[in-house]
NUVO-124252 format. One line per 3 residues: for each residue x, y, z of N, C-alpha, C, O. Coordinates in Angstrom, 3 decimals. Each point is the difference from the previous one (the first is absolute). Example, Ala and Ser with C-alpha at 12.3 -4.5 7.8 and 13.67 -1.06 7.14 Angstrom:
BEGIN
13.190,-5.690,7.800,-0.890,1.190,0.000,0.900,1.200,0.000,1.036,-0.019,0.665; -1.386,1.069,-1.385,0.820,1.190,0.060,-0.770,1.090,0.730,0.509,1.108,0.169 $
***
This chain:
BEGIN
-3.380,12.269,2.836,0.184,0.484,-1.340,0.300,-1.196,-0.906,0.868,-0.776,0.400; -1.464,0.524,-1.554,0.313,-1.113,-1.191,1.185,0.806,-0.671,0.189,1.148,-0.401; 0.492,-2.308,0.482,1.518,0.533,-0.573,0.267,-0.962,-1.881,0.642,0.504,-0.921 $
-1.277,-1.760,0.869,0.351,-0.988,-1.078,-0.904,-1.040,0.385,-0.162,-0.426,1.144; -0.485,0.006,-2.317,-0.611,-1.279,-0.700,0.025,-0.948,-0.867,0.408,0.360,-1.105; -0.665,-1.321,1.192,0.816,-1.204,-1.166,-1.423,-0.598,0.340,-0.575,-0.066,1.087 $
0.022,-0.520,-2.852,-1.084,-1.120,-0.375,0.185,-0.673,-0.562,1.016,0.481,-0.504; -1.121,-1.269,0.100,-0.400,-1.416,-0.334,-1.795,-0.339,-0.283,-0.779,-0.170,0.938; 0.412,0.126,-2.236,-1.246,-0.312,0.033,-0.793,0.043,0.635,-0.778,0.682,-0.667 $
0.222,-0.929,1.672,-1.162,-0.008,1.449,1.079,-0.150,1.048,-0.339,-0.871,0.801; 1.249,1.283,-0.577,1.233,0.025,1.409,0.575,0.867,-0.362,0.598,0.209,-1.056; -0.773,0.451,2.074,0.859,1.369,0.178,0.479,0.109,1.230,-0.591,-0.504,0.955 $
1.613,1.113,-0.844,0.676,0.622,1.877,0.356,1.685,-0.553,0.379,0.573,-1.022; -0.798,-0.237,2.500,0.433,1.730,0.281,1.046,-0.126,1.249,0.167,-0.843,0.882; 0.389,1.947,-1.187,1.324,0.115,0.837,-0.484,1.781,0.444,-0.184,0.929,-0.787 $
0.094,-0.921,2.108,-0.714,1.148,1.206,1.795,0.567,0.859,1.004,-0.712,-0.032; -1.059,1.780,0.545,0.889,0.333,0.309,-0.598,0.889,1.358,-0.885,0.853,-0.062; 1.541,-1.248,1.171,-1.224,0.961,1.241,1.247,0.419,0.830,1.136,-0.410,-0.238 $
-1.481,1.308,1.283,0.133,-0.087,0.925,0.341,-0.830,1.508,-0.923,-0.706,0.406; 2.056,0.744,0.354,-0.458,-1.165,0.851,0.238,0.505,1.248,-0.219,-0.696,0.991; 0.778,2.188,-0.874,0.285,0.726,1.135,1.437,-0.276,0.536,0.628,-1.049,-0.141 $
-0.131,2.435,0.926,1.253,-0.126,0.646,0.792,0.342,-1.246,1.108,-0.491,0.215; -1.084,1.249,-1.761,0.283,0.383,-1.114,0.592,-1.848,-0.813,1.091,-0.275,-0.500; -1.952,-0.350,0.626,0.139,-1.247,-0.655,-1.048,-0.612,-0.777,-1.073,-0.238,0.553 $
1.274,-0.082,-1.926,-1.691,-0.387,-0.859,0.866,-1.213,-0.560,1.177,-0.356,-0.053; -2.522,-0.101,-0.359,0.028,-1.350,0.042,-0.909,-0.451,-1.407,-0.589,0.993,-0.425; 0.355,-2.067,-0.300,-0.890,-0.269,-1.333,-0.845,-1.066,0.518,-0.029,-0.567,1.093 $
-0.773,0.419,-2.350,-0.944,-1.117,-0.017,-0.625,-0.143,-1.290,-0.474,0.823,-0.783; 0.595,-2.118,0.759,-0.389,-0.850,-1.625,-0.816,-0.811,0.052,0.197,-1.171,0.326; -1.783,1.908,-0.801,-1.147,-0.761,0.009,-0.394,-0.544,-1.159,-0.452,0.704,-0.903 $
0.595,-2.190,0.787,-0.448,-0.861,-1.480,-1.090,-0.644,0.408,-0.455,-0.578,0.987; 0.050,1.030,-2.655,-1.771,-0.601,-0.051,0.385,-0.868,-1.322,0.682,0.226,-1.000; -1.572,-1.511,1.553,0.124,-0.781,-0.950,-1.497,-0.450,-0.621,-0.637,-0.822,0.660 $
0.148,1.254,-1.712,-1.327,-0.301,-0.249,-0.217,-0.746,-1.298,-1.009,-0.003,-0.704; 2.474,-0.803,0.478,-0.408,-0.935,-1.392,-0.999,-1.209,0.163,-0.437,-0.430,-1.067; -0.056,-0.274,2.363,-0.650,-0.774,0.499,-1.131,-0.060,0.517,-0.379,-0.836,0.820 $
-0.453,2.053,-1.440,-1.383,0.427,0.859,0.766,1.409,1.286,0.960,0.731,-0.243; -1.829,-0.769,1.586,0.312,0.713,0.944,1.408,0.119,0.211,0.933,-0.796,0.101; -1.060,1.960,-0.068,1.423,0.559,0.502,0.844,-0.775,1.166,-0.395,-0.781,0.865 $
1.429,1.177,-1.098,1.218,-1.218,0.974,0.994,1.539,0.220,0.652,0.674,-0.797; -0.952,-0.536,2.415,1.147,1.434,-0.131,1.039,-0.486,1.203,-0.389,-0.785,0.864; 1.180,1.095,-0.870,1.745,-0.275,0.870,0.175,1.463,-0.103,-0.260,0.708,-0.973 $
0.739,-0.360,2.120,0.945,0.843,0.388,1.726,0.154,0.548,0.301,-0.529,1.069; 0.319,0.965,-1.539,1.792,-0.394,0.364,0.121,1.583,0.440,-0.232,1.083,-0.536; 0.748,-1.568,1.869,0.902,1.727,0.403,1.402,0.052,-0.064,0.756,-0.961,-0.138 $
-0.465,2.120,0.245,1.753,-0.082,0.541,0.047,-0.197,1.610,-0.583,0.360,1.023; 1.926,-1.371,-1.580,0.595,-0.608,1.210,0.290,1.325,1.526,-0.161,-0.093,1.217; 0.468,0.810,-1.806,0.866,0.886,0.947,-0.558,2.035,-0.618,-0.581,0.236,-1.059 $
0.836,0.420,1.693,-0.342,1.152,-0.378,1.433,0.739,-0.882,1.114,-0.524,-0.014; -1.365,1.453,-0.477,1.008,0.669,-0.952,0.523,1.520,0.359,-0.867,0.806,-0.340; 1.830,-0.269,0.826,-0.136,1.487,0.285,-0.753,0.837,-1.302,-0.668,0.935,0.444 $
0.604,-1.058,-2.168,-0.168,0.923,-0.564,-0.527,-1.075,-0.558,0.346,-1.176,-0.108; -2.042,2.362,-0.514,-0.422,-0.767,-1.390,0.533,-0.424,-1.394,-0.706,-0.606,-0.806; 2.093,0.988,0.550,0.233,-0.377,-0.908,0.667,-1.264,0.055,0.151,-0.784,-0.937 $
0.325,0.625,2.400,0.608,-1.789,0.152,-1.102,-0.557,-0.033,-0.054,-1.002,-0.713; -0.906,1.321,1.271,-1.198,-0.946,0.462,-0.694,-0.596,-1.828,-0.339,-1.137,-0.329; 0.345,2.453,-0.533,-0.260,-0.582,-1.399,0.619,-0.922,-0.666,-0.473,-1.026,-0.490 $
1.593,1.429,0.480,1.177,-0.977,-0.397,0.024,-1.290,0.540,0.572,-0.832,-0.704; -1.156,0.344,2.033,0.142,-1.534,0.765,-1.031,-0.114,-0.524,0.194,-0.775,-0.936; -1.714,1.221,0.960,-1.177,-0.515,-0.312,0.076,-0.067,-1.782,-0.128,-1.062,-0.608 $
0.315,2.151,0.056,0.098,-0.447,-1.419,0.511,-1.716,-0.561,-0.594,-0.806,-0.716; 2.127,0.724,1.507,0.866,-0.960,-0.254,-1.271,-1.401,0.086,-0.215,-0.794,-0.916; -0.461,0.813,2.236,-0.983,-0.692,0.249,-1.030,-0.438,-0.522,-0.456,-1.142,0.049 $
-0.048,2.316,-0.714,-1.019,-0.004,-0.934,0.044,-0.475,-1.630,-0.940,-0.581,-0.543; 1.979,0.873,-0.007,0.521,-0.599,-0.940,0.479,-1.540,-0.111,-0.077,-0.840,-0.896; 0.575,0.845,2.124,0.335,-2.018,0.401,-1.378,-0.697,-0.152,0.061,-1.158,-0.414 $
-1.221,1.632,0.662,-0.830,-0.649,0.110,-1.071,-0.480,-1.253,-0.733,0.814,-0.561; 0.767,-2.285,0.215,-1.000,0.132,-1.039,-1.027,-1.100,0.787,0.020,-0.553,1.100; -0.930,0.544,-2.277,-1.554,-0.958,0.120,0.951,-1.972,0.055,0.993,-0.491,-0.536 $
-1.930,0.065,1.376,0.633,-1.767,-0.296,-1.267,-0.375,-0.967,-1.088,0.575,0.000; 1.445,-1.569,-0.744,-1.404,-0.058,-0.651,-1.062,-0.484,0.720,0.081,-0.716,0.997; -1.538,1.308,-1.763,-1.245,-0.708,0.727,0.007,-1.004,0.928,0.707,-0.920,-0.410 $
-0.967,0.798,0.991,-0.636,-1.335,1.190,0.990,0.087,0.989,-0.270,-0.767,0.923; 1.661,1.607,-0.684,0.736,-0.182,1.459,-0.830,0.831,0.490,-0.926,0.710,-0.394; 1.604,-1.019,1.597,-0.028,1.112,0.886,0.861,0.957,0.463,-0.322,1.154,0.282 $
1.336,-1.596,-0.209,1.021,1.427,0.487,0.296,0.488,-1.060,-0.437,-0.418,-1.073; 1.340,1.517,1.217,0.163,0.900,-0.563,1.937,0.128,-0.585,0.886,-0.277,0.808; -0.747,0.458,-1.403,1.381,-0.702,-0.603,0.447,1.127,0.344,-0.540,1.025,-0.417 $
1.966,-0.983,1.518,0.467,1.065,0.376,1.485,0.027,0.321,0.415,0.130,1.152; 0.357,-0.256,-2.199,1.818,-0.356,-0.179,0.362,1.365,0.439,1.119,0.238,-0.454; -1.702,1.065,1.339,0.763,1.044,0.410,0.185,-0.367,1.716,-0.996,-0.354,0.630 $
1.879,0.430,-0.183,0.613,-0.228,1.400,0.466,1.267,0.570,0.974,0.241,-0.713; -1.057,0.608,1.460,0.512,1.723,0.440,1.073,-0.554,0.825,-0.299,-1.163,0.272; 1.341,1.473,0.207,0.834,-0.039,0.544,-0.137,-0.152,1.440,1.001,-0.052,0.713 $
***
């Protein structure tokens, strides 16, 4: 399920909220970066699983919001959120 999105001109990330079994779900934050020609996509999961979707929003949100674009020409991905 897409829960939240954040863009930036040609970079964007989605924040996914799933399932992971054993009553534990888990996120995932897929950024596309297409200010440079072809797309540049990274994926970030959660560290650990969550008993309820609403923790699991709340860690991935926190995540998703930490994250912005580095300018043109790096490569990684500028990421000052750390999960516990």
């Amino acid at each position: 399920m897409e829960v939240f999105a954040k863009t930036f001109n040609a970079w964007g990330a989605t924040l996914t909220v799933h399932p992971e079994g054993q009553g534990k779900y888990g996120w995932k934050i897929v950024v596309e970066d297409r200010r440079q020609g072809s797309p540049r996509v990274q994926c970030i999961s959660s560290p650990i699983g969550f008993p309820s979707v609403d923790e699991t929003i709340l860690d991935g949100r926190a995540a998703l919001e930490a994250l912005v674009p580095e300018p043109c020409g790096t490569e990684e991905l500028h990421r000052p959120y750390q999960p516990e």
